[in-house]
N, C-alpha and C positions, 0 to 999 in steps of 0.2 A: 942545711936548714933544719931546723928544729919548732914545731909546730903541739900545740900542747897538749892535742888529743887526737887519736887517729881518725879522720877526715875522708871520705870518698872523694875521689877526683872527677871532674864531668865539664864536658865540653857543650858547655851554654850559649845556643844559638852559633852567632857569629862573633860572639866576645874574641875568637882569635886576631880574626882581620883587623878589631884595634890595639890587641895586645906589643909589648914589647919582649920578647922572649928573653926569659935568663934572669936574673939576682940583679937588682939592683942598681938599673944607669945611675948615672953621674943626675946628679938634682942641681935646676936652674932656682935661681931666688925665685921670692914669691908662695902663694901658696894656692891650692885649687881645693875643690869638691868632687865628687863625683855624683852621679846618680842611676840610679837599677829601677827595672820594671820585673817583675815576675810573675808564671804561671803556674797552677797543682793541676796534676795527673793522677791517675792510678797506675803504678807499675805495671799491674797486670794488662788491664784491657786500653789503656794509653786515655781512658776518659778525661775530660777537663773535669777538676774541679773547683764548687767556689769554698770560699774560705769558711762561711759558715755550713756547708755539706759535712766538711771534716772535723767541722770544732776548731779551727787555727784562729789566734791572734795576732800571733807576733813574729813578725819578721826581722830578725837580726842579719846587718851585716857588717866584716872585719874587713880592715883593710890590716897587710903585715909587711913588713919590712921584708929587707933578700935576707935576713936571720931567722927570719920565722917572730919576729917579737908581734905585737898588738900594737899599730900606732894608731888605731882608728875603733871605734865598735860604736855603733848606731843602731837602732831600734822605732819600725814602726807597726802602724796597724796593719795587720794582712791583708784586711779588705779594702785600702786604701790603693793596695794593687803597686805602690811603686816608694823609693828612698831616697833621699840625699845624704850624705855622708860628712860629716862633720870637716872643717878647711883641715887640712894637713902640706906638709913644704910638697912640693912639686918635685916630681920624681916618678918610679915605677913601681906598684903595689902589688902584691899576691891577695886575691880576694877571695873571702869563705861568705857561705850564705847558710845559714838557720832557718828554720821552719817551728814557731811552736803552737802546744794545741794549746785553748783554752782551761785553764784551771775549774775552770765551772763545769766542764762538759769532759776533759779528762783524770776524772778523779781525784782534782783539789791538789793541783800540781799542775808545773808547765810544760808537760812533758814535750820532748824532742822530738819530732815527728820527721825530718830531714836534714840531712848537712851534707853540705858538700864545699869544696876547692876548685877555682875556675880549672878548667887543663885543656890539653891541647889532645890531638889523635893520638897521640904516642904515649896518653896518661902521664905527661908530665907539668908539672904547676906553668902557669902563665902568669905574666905580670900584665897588668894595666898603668896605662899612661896616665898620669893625672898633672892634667898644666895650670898656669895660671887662672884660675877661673872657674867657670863651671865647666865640666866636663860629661856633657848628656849621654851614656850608651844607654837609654831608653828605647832606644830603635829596635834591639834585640831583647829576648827576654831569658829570666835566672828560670830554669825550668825544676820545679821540684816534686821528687816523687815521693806520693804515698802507698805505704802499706797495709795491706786489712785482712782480717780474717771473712772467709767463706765459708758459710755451713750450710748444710741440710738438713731436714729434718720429715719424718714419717709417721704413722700410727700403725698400732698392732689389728686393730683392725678396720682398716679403710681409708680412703683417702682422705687430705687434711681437710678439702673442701666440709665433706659430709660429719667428720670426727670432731671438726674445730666448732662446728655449728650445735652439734651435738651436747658435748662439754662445754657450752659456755664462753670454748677460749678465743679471746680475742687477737694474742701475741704470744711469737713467740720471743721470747730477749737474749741473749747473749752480753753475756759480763766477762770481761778479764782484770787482770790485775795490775798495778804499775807499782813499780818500788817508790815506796814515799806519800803516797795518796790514801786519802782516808776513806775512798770505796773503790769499786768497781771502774772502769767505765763500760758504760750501757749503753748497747746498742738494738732496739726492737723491729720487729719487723711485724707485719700481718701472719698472722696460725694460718691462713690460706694460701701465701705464697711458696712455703715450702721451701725457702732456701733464702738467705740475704749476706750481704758482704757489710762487715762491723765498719763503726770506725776507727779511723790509722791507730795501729800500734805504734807503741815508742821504737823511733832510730835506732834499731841495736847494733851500733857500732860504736856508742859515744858509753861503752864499757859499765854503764850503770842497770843496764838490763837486759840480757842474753836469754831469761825464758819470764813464760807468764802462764798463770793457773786463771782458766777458764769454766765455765759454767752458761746451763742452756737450758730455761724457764722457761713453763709453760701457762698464761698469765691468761686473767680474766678481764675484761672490759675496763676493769677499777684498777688495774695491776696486782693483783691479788693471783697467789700463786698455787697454780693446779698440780703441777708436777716440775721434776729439775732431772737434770741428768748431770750427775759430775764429769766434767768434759779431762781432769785432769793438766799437767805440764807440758807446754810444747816450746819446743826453741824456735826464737825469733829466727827469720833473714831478712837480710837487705834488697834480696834481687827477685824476689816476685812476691805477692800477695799468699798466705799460708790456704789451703783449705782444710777443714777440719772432715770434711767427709758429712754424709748423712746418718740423721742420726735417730734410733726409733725410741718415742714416746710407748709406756705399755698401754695404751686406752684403744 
């Protein structure tokens, strides 16, 4: 099988119990649909989230042949929570699921926030049955995770409570970078909490972005900027949320 970008494999809900394992049965005439439900998480702490928390629009899903080809791609709104899938012949599909963020909110681009390949315990692809008709695995749901940066942050002298109140500031932001977008994406937090988790970084497994250069503001009521600290390059993963550590403001 031959699939046209490397894919994490992940076993979603109960999708096995209707799968048909293997390449490709024998297809009866006719043609069906299918349809998916899904949920977002955070890798780290397993929280639910909704679609607009992380900035996600668009939910794509593939159906592929037992060759790995494309006979299916369908797209809808995230926060619509669930898809149908375009008629295709009747037969047994290998199914991938997309995750993306908002262009408005992830720096003027779609970036990739999750992908995955349905699979079984043994990490290896599953097919689904698609018969004449509709075909509802709504029952179970496409579970997809996100990743985010975690920081911290301090004053030279005293805590943020009394320092944040002191200086005026009201936030503090965290910006990274994504290949292709014409800013940042910005994630703020209150100068008195002392620590906040960004929103999702790009999927770095879909080979378009492996690190990101960050940065960590220290911001007045109006967004008007007190101080920064150049946070520097760090490489993406896939299998937990990054922390950047705490980090001292000099005031």
């Amino acid at each position: 099988m031959h699939f046209s970008a490397p894919r994490l494999l992940r076993l979603a809900g109960l999708f096995a119990a209707f799968a048909l394992l293997g390449c490709g049965s024998g297809r009866k005439s006719g043609s069906g649909y299918a349809s998916f439900r899904w949920n977002i998480y955070d890798i780290g702490t397993g929280e639910a989230l909704s679609c607009a928390q992380i900035g996600a629009n668009t939910v794509m899903v593939t159906l592929f042949d037992g060759a790995g080809a494309v006979v299916a791609q369908d797209s809808a709104s995230c926060a619509g929570g669930e898809i149908s899938t375009s008629e295709v012949p009747t037969g047994s599909y290998f199914v991938g699921f997309d995750l993306y963020g908002d262009p408005s909110v992830h720096g003027g681009v779609a970036s990739l926030l999750d992908s995955f390949d349905l699979a079984d315990e043994y990490n290896t692809r599953i097919t689904l049955a698609i018969r004449p008709g509709p075909n509802d695995y709504r029952a179970t749901t496409a579970e997809f995770l996100v990743r985010s940066f975690v920081v911290g942050w301090t004053f030279a002298s005293g805590a943020p409570a009394s320092v944040c109140a002191a200086l005026g500031a009201a936030y503090v932001e965290l910006d990274f970078s994504v290949v292709g977008a014409s800013q940042p994406v910005t994630s703020r937090f209150y100068c008195t909490d002392g620590q906040g988790t960004s929103l999702p970084y790009p999927y770095p497994s879909d080979w378009t972005q492996t690190t990101t250069q960050w940065w960590l503001y220290l911001l007045d009521g109006a967004y008007n900027e007190i101080g920064r600290i150049e946070g520097g390059t760090v490489g993406l993963v896939r299998d937990n949320n990054i922390n950047l550590g705490t980090h001292l403001f000099p005031y």
